[in-house]
PLY file of the C-alpha trace (Angstrom):
ply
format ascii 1.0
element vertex 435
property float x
property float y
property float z
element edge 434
property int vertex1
property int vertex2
end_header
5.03 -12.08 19.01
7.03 -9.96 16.11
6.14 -8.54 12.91
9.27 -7.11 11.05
9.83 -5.51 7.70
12.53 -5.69 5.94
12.95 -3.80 2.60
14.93 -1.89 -0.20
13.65 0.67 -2.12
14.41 3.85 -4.73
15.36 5.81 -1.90
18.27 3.19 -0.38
19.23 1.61 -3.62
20.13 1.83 -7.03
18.34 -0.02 -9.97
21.08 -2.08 -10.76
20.90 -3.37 -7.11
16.49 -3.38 -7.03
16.76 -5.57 -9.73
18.74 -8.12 -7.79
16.14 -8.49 -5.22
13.38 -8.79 -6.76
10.99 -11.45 -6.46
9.45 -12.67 -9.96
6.36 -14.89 -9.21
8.44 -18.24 -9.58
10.56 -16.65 -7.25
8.03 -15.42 -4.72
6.56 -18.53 -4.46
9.71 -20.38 -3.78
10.53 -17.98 -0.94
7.12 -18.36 1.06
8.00 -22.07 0.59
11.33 -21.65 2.41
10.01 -19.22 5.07
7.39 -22.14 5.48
9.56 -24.75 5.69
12.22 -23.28 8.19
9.84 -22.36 10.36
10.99 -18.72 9.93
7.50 -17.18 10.19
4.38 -18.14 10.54
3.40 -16.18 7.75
5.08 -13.69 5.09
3.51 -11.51 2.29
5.93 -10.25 -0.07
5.80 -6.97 -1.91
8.46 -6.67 -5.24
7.75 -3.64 -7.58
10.11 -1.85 -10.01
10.75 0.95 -7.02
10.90 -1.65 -3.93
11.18 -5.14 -2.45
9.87 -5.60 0.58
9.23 -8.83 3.19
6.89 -8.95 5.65
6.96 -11.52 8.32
4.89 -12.59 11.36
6.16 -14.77 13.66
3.88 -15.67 17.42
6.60 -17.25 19.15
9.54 -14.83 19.24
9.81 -13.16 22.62
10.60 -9.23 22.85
14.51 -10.06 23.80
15.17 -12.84 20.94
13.37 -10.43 18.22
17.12 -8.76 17.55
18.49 -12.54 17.09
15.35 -13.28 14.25
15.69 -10.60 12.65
19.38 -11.17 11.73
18.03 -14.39 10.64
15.66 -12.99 8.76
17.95 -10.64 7.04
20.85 -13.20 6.26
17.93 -15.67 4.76
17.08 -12.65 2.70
20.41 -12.33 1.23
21.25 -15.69 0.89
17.94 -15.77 -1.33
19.04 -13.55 -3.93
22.79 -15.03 -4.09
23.99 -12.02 -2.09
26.11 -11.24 1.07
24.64 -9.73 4.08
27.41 -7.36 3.64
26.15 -5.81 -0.15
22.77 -5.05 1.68
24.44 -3.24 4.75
23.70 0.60 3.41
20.53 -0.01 1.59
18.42 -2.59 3.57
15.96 -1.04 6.25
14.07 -2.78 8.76
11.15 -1.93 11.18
9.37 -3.91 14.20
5.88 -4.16 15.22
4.21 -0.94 15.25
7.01 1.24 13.07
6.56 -1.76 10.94
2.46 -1.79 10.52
3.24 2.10 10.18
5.32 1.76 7.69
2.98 -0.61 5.62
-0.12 1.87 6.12
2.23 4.37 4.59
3.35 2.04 1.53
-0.19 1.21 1.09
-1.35 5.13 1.13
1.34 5.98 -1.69
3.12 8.08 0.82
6.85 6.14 0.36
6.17 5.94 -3.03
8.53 8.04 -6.30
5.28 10.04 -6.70
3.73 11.00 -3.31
0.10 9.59 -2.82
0.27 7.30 -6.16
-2.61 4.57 -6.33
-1.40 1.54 -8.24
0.96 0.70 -5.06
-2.59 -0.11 -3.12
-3.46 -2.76 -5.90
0.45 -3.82 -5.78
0.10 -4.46 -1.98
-3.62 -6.41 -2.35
-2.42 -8.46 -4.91
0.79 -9.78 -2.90
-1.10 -10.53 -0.03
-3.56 -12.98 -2.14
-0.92 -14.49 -3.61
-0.01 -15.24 -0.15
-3.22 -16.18 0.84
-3.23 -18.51 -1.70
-0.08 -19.69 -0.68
-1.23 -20.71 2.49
-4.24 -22.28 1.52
-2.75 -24.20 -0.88
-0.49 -25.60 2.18
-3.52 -26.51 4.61
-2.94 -23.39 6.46
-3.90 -20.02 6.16
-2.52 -16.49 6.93
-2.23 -15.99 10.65
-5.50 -14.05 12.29
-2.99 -11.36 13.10
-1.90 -10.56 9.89
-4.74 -11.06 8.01
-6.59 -8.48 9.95
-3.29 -6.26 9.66
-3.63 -5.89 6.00
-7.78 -5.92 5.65
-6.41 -2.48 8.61
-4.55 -1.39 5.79
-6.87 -1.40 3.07
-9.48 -0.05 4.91
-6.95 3.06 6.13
-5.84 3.34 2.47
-9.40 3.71 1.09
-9.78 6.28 4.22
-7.29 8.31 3.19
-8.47 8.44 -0.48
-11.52 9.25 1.16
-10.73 12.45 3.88
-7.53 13.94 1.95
-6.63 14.89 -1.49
-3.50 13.04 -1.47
-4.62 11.65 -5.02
-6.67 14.50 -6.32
-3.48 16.94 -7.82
-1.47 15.32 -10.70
1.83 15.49 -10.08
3.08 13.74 -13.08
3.47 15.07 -17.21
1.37 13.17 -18.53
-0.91 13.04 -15.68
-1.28 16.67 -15.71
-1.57 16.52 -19.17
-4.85 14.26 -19.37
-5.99 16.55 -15.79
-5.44 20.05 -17.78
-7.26 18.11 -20.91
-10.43 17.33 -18.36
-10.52 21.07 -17.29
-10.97 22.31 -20.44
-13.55 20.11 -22.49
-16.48 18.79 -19.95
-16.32 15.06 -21.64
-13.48 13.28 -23.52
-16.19 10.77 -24.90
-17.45 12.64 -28.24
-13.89 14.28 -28.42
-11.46 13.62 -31.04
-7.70 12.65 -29.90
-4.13 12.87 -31.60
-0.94 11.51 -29.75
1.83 12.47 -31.47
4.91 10.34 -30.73
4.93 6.69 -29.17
7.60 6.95 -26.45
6.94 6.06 -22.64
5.20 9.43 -21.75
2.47 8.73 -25.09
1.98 5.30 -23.46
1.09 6.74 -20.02
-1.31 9.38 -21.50
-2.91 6.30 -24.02
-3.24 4.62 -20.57
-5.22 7.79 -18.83
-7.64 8.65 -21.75
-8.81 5.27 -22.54
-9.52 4.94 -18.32
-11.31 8.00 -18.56
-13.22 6.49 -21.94
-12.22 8.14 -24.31
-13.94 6.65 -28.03
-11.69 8.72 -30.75
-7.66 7.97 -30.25
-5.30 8.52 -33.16
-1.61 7.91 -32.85
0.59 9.82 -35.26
4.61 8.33 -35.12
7.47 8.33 -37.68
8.08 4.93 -37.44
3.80 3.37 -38.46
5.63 0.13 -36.84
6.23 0.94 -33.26
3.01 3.18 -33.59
1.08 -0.26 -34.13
3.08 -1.85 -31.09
2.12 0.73 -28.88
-1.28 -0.10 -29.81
-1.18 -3.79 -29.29
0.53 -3.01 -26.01
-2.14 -1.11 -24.77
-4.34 -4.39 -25.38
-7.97 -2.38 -26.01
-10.84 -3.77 -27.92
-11.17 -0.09 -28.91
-9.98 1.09 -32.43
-7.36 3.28 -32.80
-6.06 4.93 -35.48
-2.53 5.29 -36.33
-0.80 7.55 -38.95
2.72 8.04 -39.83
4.01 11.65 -39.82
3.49 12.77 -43.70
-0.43 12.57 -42.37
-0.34 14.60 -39.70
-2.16 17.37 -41.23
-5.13 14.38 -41.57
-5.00 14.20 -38.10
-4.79 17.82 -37.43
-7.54 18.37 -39.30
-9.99 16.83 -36.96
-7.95 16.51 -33.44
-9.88 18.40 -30.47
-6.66 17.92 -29.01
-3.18 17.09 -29.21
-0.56 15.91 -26.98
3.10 15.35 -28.83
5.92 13.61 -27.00
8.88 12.95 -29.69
12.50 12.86 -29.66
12.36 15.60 -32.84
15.18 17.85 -33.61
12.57 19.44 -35.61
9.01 21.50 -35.33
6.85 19.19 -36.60
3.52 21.36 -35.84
3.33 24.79 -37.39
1.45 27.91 -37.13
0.10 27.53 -40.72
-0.70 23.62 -40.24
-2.69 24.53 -36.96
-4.40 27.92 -38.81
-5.55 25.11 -41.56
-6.97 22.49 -39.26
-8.94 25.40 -37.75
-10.62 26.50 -40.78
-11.46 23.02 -41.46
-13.24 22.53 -37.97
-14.72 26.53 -38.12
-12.47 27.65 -35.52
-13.91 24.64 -32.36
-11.26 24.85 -28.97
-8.69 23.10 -29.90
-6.03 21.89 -27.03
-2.16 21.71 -27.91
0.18 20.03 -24.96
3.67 20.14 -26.12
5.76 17.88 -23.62
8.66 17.19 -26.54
11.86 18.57 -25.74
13.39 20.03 -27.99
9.31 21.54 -28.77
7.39 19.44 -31.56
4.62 22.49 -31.27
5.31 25.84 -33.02
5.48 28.81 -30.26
3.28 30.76 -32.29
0.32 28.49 -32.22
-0.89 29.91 -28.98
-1.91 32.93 -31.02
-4.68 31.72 -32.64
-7.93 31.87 -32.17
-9.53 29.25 -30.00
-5.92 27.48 -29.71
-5.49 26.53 -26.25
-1.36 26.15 -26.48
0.75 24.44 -23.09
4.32 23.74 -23.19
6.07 20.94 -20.43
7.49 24.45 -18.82
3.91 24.91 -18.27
2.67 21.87 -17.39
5.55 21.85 -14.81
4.46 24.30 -12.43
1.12 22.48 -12.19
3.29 19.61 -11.27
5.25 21.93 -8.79
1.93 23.46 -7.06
-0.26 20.12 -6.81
3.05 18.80 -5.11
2.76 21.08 -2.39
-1.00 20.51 -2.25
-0.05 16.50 -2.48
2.81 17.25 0.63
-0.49 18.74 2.42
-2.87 16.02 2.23
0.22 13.85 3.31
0.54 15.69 6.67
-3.48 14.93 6.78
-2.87 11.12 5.90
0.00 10.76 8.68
-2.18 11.30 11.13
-4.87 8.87 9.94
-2.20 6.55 9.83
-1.17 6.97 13.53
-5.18 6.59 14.15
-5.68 3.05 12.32
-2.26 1.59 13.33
-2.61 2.76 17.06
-6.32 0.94 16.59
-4.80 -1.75 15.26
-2.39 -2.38 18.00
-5.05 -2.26 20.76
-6.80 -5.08 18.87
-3.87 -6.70 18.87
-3.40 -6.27 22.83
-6.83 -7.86 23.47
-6.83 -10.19 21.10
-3.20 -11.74 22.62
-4.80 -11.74 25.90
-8.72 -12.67 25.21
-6.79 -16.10 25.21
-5.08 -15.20 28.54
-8.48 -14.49 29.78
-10.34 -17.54 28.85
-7.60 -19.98 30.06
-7.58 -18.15 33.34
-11.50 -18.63 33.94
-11.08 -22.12 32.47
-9.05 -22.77 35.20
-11.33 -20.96 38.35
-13.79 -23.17 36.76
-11.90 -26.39 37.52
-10.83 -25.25 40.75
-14.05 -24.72 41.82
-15.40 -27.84 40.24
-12.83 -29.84 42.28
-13.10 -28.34 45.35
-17.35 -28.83 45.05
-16.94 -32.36 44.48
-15.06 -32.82 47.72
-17.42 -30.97 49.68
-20.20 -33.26 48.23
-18.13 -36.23 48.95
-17.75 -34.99 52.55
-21.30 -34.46 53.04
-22.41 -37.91 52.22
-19.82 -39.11 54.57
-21.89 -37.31 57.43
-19.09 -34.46 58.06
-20.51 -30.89 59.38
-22.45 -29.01 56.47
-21.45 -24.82 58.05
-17.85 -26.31 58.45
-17.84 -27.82 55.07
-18.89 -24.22 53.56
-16.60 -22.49 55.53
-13.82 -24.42 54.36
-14.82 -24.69 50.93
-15.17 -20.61 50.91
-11.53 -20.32 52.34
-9.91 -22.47 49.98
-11.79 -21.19 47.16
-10.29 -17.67 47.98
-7.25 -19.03 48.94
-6.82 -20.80 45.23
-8.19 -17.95 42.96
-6.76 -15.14 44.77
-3.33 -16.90 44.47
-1.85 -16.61 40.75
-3.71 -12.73 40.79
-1.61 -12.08 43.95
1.65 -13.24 42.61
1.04 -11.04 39.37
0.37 -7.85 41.07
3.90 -8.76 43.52
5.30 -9.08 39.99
3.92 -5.53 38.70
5.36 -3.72 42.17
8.56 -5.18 41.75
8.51 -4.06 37.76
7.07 -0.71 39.04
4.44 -1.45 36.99
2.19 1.51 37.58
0.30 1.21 35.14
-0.99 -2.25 35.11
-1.70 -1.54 39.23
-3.37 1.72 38.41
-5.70 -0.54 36.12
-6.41 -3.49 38.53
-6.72 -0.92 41.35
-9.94 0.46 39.47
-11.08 -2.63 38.61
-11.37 -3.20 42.46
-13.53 0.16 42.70
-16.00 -0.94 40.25
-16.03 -4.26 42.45
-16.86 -2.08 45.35
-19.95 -0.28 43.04
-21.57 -3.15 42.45
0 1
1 2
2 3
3 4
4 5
5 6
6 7
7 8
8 9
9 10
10 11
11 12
12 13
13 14
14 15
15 16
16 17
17 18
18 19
19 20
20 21
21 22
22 23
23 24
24 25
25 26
26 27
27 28
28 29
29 30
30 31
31 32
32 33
33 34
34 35
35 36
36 37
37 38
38 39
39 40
40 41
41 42
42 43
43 44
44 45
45 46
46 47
47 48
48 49
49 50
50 51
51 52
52 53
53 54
54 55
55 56
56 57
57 58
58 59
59 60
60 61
61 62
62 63
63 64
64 65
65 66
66 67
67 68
68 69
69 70
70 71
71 72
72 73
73 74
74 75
75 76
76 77
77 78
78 79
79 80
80 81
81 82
82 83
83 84
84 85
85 86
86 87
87 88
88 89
89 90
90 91
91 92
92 93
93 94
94 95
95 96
96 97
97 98
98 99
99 100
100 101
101 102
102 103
103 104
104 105
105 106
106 107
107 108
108 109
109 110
110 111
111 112
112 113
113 114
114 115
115 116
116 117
117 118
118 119
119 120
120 121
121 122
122 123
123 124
124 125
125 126
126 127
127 128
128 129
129 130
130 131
131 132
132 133
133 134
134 135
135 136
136 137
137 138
138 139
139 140
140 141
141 142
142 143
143 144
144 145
145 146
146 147
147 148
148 149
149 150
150 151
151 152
152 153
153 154
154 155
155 156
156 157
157 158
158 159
159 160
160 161
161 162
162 163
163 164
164 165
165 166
166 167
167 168
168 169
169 170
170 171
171 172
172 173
173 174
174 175
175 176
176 177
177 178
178 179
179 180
180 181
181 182
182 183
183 184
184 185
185 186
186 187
187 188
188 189
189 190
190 191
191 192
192 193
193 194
194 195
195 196
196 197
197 198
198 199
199 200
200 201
201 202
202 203
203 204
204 205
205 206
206 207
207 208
208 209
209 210
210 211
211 212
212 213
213 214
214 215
215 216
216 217
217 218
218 219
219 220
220 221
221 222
222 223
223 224
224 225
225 226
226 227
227 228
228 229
229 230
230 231
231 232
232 233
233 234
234 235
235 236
236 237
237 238
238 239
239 240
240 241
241 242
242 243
243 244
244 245
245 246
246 247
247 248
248 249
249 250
250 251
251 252
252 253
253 254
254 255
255 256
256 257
257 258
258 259
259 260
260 261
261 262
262 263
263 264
264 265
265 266
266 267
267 268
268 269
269 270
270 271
271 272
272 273
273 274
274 275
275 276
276 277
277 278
278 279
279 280
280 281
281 282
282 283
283 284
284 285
285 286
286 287
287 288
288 289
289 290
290 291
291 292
292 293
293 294
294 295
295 296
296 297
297 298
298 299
299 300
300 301
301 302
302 303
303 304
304 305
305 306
306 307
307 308
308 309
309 310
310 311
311 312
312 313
313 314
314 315
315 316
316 317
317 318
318 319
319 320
320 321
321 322
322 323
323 324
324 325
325 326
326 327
327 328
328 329
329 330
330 331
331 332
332 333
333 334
334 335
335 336
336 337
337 338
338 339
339 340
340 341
341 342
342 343
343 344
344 345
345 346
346 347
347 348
348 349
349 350
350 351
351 352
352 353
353 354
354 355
355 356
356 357
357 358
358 359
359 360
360 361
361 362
362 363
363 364
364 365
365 366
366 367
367 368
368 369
369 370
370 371
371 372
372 373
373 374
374 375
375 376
376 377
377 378
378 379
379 380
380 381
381 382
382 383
383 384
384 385
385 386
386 387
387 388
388 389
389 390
390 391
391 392
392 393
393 394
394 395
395 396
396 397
397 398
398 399
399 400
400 401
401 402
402 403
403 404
404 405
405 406
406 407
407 408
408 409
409 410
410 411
411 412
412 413
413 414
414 415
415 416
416 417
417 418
418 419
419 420
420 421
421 422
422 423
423 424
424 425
425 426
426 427
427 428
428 429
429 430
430 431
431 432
432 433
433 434
């Protein structure tokens, strides 16, 4: 039995070339078909994000020495799925077996291979390509194998551990992250507080994106263009109101903004001293958080002089990027080894679950020998034959029959110099003895 991985991500490969591998849902859904169909695997859960693409594939029937000859199969059915040659994937493509790859999907899962170490959303990415698999599968009268099913529920459940016992998550470790973080240090509740975005780029987005999680009531956007202003709003997709003003009203907003983040593409200042001095008369001198992440600076310098003005610049903001990193790198060493935990628990699962089958066919078996071997005993009886000779042959051949496939096995382990496996049957014996 082999599970493989095979996968490109930022690290190996370039946009250009991440965006000819991945899998839109169409395509997904196609590729499970043909994995299906050619027997390739028995099952597959693909993963295809803006930073990776990434097949997994379980397969009970390949044998330790053909799993080099599958995966090559595996690989060239990969590239022959996205139009490309095996050759174009040579430097970027990566590929893991059996425990490096379960290892390697713990550490996806855990945001530990991810652009930002120890980010979350790659946890819902992974769930939600394993339904669609699931899905898949059912669809098709089948199902995800036992083995891999209970490989990714492993997963999930080491994931939410290391949520749990580290602070891989706790330290933001991107702008506007750390800007919505410094914002929740400052004031106790967002709720009741009154919010102006200035700008409607990307990094505005991503901070809309944190307050409203964190439930934030009051949002105003503030943009030079009131069009893309109102798309960014409509993007977001909120039943919540938000405001949006162009930037001749920015005073209006000023005026009664608890804080302000501004993210443009300005040449210009476009907050003052004196326009921050008159919004603080107006709202008798309240805290009032500035977080300038523009560059070239929408925000004044001078600002941070006055009173109750709480003023931070993206300089700032980036060396409380730069020290929850290293606290982030930290809790990573802490989630490795959680990882090594789950996955080596996961493997010795695996072992008995391959050979609980082993086990049941084997006493199967004993059964019918001795079932056989009883019923010509009986038959011997009836026919007047001696009843101590009877036993004693029926003990001896009993023996004889059970002890033989055992006995051939452990020949097998001392010509393997399988220590190990006679070291275990060896005190199995002992505990015979015990008893």
């Amino acid at each position: 039995m082999t599970i493989l991985v095979l996968g490109i991500n930022h690290k190996t490969a370039s946009v250009a070339l991440r965006e000819k591998v991945a899998f839109s849902d169409e395509k997904r859904l196609l590729a499970l078909r043909q994995i299906r169909q050619s027997a390739l695997a028995d099952s597959a859960v693909i993963l295809s994000t803006c930073n990776r693409t990434e097949v997994y594939l379980h397969n009970k029937q390949i044998p330790p020495q053909e799993a080099a000859q599958w995966q090559q199969r595996c690989i060239n059915w990969f590239a022959g799925a996205h139009g490309l040659n095996v050759d174009d994937l040579n430097d970027c493509l990566y590929s893991a077996q059996n425990q490096q790859a379960t290892a390697h999907l713990m550490r996806v899962a855990c945001g530990l291979d991810s652009l930002v170490l120890g980010e979350p959303q790659i946890l819902g990415q992974v769930k939600q390509a394993y339904q669609i698999s699931e899905q898949f599968y059912q669809r098709h009268d089948g199902a995800v194998s036992g083995e891999f099913s209970r490989l990714f529920q492993k997963t999930f459940a080491t994931a939410k551990r290391v949520r749990t016992e580290t602070d891989i998550g706790e330290n933001a470790v991107s702008v506007a992250y750390t800007a919505c973080t410094l914002a929740r240090q400052i004031f106790d509740s967002l709720r009741k507080l009154n919010i102006l975005l200035v700008g409607a780029g990307e990094t505005i987005e991503l901070v809309s994106r944190h307050l409203l999680r964190h439930g934030v009531k009051s949002l105003t956007i503030a943009n030079r263009t009131l069009a893309r202003a109102q798309a960014l709003v409509e993007k977001l997709g909120t039943d919540q109101y938000i405001q949006v003003l162009s930037l001749p009203e920015l005073q209006q907003g000023l005026d009664q903004a608890d804080i302000i983040i501004s993210s443009t593409g300005s040449q210009q200042i476009l907050i003052t001293q004196d326009m921050v001095r008159q919004a603080q008369q107006k709202r008798h001198y309240q805290p009032m958080l500035i977080v300038d992440i523009a560059v070239p600076r929408d925000v004044e310098e001078a600002v941070g002089e006055l009173e109750s003005v709480y003023h931070y610049t993206v300089d700032d903001l980036q060396h409380i990027i730069q020290r929850n990193v290293s606290r982030r790198e930290q809790a990573s060493a802490q989630a490795e080894t959680i990882i090594r935990q789950e996955n080596q628990d996961f493997y010795q699962w695996l072992k008995v679950h391959q050979f609980s089958g082993l086990i049941r066919t084997y006493r199967n078996s004993a059964e019918q020998i001795r079932q056989d071997l009883l019923e010509k005993a009986l038959l011997s009886l009836q026919q007047g034959e001696n009843p101590e000779r009877l036993l004693q042959e029926l003990s001896y051949k009993l023996t004889n029959k059970l002890l033989h496939q055992p006995t051939k096995a452990m020949q097998n382990m001392v010509k393997s110099g399988n220590a190990q496996g006679l070291q275990a049957f060896s005190d199995s014996l002992d505990g015979v003895k015990d008893e």
